[in-house]
Backbone as ProteinMPNN parsed JSONL, in Angstrom:
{"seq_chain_A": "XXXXXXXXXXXXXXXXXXXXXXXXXXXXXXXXXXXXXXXXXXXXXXXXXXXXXXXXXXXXXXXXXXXXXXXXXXXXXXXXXXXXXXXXXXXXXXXXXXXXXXXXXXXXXXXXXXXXXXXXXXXXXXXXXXXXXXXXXXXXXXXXXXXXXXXXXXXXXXXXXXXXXXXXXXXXX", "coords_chain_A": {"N_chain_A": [[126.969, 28.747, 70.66], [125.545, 30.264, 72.812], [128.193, 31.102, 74.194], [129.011, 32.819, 72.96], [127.212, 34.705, 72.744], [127.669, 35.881, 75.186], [130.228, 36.53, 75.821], [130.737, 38.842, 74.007], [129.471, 40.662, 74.709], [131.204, 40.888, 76.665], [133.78, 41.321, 76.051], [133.535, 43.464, 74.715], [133.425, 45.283, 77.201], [136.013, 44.982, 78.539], [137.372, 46.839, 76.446], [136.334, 48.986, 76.705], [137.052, 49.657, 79.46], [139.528, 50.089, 79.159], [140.155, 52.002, 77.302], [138.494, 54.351, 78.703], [136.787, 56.896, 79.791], [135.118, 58.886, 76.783], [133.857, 61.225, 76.625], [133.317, 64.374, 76.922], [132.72, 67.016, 78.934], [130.484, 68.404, 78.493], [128.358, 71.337, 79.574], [130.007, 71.524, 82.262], [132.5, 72.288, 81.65], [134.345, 73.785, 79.012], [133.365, 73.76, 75.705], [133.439, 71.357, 72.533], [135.164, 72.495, 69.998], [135.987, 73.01, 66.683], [138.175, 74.221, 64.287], [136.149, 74.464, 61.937], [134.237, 75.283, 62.478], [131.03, 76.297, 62.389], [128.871, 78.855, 64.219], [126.396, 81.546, 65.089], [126.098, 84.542, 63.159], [127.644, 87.477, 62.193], [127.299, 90.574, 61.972], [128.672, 93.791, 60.443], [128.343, 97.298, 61.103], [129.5, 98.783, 60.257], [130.687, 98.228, 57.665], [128.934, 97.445, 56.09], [126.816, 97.48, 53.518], [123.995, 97.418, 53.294], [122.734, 96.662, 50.792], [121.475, 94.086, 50.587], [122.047, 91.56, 49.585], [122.883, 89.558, 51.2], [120.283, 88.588, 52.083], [119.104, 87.71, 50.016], [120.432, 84.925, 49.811], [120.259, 83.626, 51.79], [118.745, 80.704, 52.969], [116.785, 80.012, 54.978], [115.273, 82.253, 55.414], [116.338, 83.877, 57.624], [117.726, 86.188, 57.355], [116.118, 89.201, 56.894], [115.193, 92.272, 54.885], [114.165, 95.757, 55.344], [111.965, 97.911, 53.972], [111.948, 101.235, 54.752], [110.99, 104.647, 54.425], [113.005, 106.773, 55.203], [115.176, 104.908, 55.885], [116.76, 101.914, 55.617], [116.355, 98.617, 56.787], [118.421, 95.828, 57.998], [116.942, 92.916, 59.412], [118.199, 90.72, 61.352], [117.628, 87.21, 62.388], [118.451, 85.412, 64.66], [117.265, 83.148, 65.785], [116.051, 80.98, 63.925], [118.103, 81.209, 61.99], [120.753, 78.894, 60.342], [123.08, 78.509, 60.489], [124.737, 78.127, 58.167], [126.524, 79.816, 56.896], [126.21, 81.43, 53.981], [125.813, 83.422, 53.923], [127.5, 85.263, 54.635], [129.401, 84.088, 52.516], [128.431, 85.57, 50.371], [128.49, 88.037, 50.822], [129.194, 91.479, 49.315], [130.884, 93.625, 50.627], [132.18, 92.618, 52.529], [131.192, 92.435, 54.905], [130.036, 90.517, 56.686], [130.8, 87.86, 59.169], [131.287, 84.88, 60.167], [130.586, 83.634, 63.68], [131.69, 81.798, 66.497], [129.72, 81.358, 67.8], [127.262, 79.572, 69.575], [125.53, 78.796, 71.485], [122.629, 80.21, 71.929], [119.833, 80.984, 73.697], [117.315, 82.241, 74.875], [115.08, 84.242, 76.868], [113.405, 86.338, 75.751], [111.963, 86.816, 72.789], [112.697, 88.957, 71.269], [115.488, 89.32, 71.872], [116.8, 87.632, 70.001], [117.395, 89.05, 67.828], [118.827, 90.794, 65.103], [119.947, 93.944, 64.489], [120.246, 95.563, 61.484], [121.011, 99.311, 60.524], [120.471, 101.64, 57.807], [120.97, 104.632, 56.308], [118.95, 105.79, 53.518], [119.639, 107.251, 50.294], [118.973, 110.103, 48.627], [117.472, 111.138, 45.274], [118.906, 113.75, 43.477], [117.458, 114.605, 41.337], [115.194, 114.196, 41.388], [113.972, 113.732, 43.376], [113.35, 110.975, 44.813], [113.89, 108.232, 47.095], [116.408, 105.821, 46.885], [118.745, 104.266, 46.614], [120.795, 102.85, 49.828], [122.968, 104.512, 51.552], [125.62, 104.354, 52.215], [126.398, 102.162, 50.166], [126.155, 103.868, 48.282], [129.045, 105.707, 48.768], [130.288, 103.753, 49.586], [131.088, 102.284, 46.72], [131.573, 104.411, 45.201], [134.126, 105.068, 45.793], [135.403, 102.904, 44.823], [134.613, 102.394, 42.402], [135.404, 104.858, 39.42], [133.179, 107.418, 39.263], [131.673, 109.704, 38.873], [129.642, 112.436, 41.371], [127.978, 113.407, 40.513], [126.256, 111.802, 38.843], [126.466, 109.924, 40.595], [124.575, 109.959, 42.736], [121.895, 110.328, 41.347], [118.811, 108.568, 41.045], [118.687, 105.687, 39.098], [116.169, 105.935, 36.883], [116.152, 108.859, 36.651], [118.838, 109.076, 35.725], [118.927, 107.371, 33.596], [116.737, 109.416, 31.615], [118.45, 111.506, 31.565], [120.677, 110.682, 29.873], [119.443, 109.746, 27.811], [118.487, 112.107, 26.563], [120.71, 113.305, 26.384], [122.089, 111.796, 24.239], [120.282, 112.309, 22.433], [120.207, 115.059, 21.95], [122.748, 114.87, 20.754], [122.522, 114.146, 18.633], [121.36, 115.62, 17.187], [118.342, 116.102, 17.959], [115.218, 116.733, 19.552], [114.596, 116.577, 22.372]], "CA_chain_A": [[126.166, 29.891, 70.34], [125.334, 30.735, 74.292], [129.03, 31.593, 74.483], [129.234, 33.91, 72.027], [126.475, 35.871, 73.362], [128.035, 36.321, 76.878], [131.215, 37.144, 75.301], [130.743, 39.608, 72.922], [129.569, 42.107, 75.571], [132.61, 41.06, 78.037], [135.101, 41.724, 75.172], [133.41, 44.964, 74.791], [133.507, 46.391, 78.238], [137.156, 45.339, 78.423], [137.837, 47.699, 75.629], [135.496, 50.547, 77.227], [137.598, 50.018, 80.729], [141.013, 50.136, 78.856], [139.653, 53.529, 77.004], [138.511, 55.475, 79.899], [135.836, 58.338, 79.482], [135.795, 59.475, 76.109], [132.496, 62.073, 76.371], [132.986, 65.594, 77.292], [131.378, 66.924, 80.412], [130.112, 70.168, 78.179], [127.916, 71.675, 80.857], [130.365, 72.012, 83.24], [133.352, 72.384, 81.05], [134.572, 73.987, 77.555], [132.704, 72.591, 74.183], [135.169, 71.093, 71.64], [134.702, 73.361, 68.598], [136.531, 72.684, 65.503], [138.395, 75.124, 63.531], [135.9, 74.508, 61.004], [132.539, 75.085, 63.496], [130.285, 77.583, 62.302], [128.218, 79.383, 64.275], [125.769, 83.1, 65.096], [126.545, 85.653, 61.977], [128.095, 88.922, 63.203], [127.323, 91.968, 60.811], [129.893, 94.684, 61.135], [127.65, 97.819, 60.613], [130.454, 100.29, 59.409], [131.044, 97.935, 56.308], [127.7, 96.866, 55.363], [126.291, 98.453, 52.486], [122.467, 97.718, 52.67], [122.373, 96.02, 49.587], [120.608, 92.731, 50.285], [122.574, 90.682, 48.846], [122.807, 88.485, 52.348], [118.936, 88.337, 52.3], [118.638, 86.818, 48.903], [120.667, 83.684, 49.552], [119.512, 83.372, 53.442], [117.918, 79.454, 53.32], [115.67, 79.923, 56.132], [114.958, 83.665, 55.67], [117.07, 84.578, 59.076], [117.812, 87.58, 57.448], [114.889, 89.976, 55.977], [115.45, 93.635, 54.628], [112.847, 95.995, 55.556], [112.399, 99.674, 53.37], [111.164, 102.632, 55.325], [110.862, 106.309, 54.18], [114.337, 107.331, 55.267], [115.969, 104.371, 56.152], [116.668, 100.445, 55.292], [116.682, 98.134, 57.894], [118.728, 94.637, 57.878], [117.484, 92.379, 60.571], [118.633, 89.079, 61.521], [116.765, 86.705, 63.501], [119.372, 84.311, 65.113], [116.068, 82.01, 66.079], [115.652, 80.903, 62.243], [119.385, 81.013, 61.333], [121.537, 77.363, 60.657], [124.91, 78.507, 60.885], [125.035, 78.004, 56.994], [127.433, 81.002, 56.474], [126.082, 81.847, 52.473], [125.386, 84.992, 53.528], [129.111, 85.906, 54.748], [130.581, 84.041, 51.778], [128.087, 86.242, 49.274], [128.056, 89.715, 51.366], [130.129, 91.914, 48.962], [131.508, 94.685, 50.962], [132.864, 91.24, 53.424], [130.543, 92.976, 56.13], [129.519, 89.688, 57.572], [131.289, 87.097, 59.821], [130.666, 83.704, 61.179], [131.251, 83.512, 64.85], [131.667, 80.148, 66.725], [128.733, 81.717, 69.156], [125.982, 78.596, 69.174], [124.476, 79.264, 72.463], [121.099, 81.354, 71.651], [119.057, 80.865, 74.659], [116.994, 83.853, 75.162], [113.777, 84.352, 77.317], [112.29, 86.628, 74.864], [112.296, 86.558, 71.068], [113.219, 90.106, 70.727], [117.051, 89.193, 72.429], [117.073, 87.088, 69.195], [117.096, 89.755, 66.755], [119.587, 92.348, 65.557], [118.806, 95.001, 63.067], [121.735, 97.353, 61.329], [120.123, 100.329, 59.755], [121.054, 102.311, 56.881], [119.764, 106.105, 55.671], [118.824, 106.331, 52.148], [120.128, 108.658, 49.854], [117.46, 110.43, 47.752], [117.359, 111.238, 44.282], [119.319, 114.902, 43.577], [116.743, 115.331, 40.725], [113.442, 113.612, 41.978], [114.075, 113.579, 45.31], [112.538, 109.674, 45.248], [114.94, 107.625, 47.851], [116.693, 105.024, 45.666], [119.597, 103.05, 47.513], [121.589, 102.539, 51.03], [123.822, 105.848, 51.623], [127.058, 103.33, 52.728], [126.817, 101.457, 49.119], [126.757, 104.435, 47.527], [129.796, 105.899, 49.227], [131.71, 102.726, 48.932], [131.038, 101.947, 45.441], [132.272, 105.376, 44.746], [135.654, 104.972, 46.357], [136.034, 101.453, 44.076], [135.011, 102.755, 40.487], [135.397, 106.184, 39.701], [131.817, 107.46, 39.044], [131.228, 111.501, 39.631], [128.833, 112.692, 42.501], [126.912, 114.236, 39.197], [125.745, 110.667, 38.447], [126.185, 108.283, 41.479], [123.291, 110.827, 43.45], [120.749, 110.066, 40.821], [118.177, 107.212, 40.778], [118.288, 105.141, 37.696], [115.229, 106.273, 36.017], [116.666, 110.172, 36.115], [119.928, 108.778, 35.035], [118.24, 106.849, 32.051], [116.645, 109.567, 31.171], [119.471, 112.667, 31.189], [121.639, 109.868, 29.165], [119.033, 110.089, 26.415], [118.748, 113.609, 26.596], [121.777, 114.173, 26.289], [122.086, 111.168, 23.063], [119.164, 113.202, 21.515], [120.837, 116.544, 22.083], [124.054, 115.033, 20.089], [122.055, 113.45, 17.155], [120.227, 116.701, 16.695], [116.539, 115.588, 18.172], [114.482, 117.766, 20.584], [113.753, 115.677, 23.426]], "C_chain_A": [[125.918, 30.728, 71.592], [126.07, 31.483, 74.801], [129.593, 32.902, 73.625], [128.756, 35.219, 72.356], [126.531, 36.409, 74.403], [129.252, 36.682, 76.364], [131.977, 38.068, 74.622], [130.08, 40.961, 73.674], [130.932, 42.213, 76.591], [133.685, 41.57, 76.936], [134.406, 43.348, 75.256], [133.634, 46.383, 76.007], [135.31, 45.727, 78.585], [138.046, 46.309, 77.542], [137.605, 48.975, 76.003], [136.169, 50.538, 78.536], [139.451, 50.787, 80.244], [141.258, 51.622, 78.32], [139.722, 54.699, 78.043], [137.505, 56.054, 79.426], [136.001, 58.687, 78.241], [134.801, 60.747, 76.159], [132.839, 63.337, 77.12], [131.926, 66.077, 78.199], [130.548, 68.461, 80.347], [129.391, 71.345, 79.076], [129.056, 72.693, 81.635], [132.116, 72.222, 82.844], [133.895, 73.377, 79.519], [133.622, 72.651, 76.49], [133.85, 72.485, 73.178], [134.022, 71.994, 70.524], [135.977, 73.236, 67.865], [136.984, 74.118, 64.838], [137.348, 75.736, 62.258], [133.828, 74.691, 61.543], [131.724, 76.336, 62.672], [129.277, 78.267, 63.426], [127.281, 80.64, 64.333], [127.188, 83.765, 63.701], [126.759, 86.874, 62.694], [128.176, 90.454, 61.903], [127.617, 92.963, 61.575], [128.645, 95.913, 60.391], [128.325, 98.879, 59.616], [130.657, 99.746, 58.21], [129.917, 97.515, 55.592], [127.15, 98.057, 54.375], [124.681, 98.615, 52.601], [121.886, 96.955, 51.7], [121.586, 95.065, 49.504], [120.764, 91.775, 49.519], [122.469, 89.346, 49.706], [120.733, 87.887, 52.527], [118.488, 87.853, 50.935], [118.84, 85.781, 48.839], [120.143, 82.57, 51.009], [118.627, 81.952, 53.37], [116.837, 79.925, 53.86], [115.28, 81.154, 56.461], [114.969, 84.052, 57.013], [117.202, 85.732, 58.653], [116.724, 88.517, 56.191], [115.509, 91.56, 55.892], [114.068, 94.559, 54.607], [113.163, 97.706, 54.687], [111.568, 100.074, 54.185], [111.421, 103.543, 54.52], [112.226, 106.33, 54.179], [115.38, 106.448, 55.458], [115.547, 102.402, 55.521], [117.288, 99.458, 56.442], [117.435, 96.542, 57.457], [118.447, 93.616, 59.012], [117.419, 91.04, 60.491], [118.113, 88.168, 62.586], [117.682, 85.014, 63.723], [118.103, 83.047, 65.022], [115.689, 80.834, 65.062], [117.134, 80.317, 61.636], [120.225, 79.547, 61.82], [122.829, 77.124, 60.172], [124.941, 78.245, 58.885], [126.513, 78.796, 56.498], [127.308, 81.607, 54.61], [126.204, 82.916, 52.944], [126.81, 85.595, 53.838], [129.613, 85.208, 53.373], [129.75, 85.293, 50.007], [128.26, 87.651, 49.795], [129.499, 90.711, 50.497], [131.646, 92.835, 49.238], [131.709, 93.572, 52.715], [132.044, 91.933, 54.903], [129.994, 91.861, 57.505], [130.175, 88.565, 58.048], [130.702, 86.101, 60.373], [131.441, 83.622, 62.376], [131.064, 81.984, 64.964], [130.273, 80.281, 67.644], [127.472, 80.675, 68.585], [125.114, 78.407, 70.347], [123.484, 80.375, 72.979], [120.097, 81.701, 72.776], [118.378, 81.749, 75.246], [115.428, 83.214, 75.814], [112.706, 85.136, 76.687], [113.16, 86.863, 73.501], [113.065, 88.139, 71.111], [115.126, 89.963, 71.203], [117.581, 88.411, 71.165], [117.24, 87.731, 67.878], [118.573, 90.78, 66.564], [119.47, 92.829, 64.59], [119.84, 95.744, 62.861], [120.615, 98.343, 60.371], [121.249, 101.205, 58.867], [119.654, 103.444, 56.346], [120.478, 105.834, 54.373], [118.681, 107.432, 51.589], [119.177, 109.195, 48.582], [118.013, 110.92, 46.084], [118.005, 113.159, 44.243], [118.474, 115.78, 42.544], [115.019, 115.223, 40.87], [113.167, 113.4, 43.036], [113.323, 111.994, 45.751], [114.134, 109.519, 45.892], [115.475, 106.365, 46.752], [118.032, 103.436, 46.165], [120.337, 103.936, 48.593], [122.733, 103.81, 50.565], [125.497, 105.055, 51.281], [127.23, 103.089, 51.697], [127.197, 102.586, 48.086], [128.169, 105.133, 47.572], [131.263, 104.968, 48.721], [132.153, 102.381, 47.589], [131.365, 103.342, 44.548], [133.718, 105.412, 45.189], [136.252, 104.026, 45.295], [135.902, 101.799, 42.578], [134.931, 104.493, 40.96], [134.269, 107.152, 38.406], [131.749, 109.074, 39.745], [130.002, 111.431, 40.269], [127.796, 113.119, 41.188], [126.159, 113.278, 38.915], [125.12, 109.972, 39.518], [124.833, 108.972, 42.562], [122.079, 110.698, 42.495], [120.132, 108.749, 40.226], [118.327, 106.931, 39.313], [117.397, 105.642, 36.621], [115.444, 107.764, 35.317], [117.854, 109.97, 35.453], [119.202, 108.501, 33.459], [117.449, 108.419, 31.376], [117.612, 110.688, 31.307], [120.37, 111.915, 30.178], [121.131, 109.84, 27.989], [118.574, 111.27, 25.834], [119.74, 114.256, 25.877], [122.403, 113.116, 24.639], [121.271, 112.017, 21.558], [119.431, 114.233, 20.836], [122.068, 116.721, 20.987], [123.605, 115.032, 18.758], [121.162, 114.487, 16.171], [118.656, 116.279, 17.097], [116.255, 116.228, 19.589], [113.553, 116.806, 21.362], [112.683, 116.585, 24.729]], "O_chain_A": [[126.079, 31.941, 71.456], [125.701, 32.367, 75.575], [130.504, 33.698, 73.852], [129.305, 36.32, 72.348], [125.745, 37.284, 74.768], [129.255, 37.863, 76.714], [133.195, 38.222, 74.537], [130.201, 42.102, 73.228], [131.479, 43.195, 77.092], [134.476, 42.41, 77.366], [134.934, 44.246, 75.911], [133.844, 47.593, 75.921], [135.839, 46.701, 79.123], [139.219, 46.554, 77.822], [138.346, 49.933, 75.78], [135.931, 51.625, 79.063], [140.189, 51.604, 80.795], [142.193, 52.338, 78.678], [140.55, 55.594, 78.216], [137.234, 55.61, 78.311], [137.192, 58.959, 78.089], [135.28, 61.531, 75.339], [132.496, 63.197, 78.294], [130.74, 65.759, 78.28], [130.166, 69.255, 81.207], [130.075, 72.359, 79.217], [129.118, 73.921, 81.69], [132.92, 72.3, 83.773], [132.791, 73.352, 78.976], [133.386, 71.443, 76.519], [134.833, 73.208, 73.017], [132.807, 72.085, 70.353], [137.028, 73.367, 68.492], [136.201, 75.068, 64.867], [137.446, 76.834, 61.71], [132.743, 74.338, 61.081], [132.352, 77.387, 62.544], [128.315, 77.596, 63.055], [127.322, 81.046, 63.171], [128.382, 83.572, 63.471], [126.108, 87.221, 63.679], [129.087, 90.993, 61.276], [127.263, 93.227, 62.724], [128.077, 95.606, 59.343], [127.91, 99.517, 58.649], [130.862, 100.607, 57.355], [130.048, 97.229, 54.402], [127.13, 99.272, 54.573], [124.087, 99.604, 52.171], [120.705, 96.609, 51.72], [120.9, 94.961, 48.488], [119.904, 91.187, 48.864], [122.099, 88.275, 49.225], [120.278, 86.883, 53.075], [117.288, 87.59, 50.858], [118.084, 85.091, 48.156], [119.835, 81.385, 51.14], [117.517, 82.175, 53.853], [115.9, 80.264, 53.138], [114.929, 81.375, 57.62], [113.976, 84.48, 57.601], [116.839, 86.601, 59.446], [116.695, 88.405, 54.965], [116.238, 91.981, 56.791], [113.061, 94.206, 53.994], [114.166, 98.416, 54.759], [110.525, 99.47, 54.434], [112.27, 103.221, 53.689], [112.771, 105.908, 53.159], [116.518, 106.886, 55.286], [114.482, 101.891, 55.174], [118.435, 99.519, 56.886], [116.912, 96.045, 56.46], [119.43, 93.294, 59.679], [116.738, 90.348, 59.734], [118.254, 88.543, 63.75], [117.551, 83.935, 63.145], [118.158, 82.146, 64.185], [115.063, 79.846, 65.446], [117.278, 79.275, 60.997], [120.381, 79.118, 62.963], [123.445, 76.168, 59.7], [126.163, 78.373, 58.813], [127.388, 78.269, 55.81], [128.281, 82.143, 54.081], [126.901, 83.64, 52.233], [127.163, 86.521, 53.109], [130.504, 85.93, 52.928], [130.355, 85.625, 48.987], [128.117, 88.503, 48.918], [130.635, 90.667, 50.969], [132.744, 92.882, 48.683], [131.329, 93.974, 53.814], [132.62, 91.744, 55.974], [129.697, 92.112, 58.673], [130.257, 87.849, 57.051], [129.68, 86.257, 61.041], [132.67, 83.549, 62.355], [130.596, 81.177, 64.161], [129.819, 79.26, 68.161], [126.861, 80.837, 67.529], [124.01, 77.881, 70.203], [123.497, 81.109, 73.967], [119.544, 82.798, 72.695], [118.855, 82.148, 76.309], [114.822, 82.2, 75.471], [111.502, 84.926, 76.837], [114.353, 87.013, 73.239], [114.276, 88.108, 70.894], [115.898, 90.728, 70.623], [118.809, 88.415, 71.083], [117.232, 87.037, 66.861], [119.21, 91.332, 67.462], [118.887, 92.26, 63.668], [120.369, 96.469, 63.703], [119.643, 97.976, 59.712], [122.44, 101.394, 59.112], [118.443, 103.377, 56.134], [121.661, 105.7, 54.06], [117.992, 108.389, 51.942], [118.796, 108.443, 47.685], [119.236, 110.984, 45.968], [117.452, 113.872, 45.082], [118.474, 117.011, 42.526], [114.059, 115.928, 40.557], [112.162, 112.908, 43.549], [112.808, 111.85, 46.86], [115.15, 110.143, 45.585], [114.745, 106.104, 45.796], [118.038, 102.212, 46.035], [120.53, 105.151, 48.534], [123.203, 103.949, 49.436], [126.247, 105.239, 50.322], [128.324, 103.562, 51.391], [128.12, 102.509, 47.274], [128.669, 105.241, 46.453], [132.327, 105.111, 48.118], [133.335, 102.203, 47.292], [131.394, 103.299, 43.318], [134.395, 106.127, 44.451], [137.393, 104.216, 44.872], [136.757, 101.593, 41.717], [134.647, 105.113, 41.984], [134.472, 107.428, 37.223], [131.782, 109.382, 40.937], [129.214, 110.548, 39.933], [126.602, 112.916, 41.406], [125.042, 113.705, 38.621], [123.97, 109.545, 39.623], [124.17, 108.112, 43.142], [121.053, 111.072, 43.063], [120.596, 108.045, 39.33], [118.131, 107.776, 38.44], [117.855, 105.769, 35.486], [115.182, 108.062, 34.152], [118.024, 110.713, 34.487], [119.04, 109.274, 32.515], [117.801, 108.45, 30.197], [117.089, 111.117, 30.278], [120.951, 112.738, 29.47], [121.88, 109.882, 27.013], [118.3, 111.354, 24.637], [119.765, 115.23, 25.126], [123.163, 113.75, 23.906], [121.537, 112.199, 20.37], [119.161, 114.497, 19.665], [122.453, 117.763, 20.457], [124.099, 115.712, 17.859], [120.592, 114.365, 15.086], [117.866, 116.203, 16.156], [117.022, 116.182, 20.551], [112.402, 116.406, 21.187], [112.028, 115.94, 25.547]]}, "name": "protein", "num_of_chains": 1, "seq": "XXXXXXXXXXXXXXXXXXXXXXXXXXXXXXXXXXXXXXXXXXXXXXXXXXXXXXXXXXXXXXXXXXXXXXXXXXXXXXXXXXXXXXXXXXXXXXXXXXXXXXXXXXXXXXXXXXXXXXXXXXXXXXXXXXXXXXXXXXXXXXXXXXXXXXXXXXXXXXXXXXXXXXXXXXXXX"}
């Protein structure tokens, strides 16, 4: 039994001499990263729509959407974010990328942040603001939707559509 227990570490460090080093000296070297590594999200601003589609599936609410008056803000708070990648595999208009970037290290929070902005496009009959300029743009290029329509909020849409139902059926809306 005595010999067992003196033996069973010597077999082991003959295996760990025959090996060699296997540990990476990351520091002062390259980090092994995997084809399959995720890390930091990289939003391309020219393809992003605004939409908030990336801020609905966001785990750890890294990314929040903020409305202003004239504009819609997207920002992303690396600090929060765990490499997940939902939000690149849901972002429709493919605006968002996973980098391999996993070294965050910032002295102040604000270096942890990045914000794309988008101007909203207003209403052509109510002048209320209604959605992201970019989505509407793009989503006019992909179906084919006249400027007569895709410029008016929902609610003026809904109602010129029964207006104009009313108008056919004979009824004085």
């Amino acid at each position: 039994m005595q010999v067992n227990r003196i033996a069973a570490p010597l077999k082991l460090l003959t295996i760990a001499f025959k090996t060699g080093r296997v540990t990476k000296k990351y520091p002062f070297g390259p980090p092994l990263i995997t084809e399959a590594f995720r890390g930091a999200i990289s939003i391309d601003p020219a393809k992003c729509w605004g939409c908030g589609a990336c801020v609905l599936v966001c785990p750890p609410n890294a990314l929040d959407i903020i409305f202003e008056k004239e504009k819609i803000v997207i920002e992303y708070f690396k600090g929060r974010c765990i490499f997940c990648g939902m939000c690149a595999d849901t972002c429709p208009a493919n605006a968002i990328t996973v980098t391999k970037e996993f070294e965050l290290a910032a002295t102040n929070l604000e270096d942890l942040k990045e914000d794309v902005v988008h101007r909203v496009s207003k209403c052509a009959v109510c002048g209320k603001p209604f959605a992201p300029a970019a989505e509407l743009r793009d989503v006019m290029k992909m179906h084919p939707i006249t400027e007569e329509y895709a410029n008016i909020c929902p609610d003026c849409r809904r109602k010129r559509t029964a207006r104009a139902f009313g108008m056919r059926f004979g009824a004085s809306i």
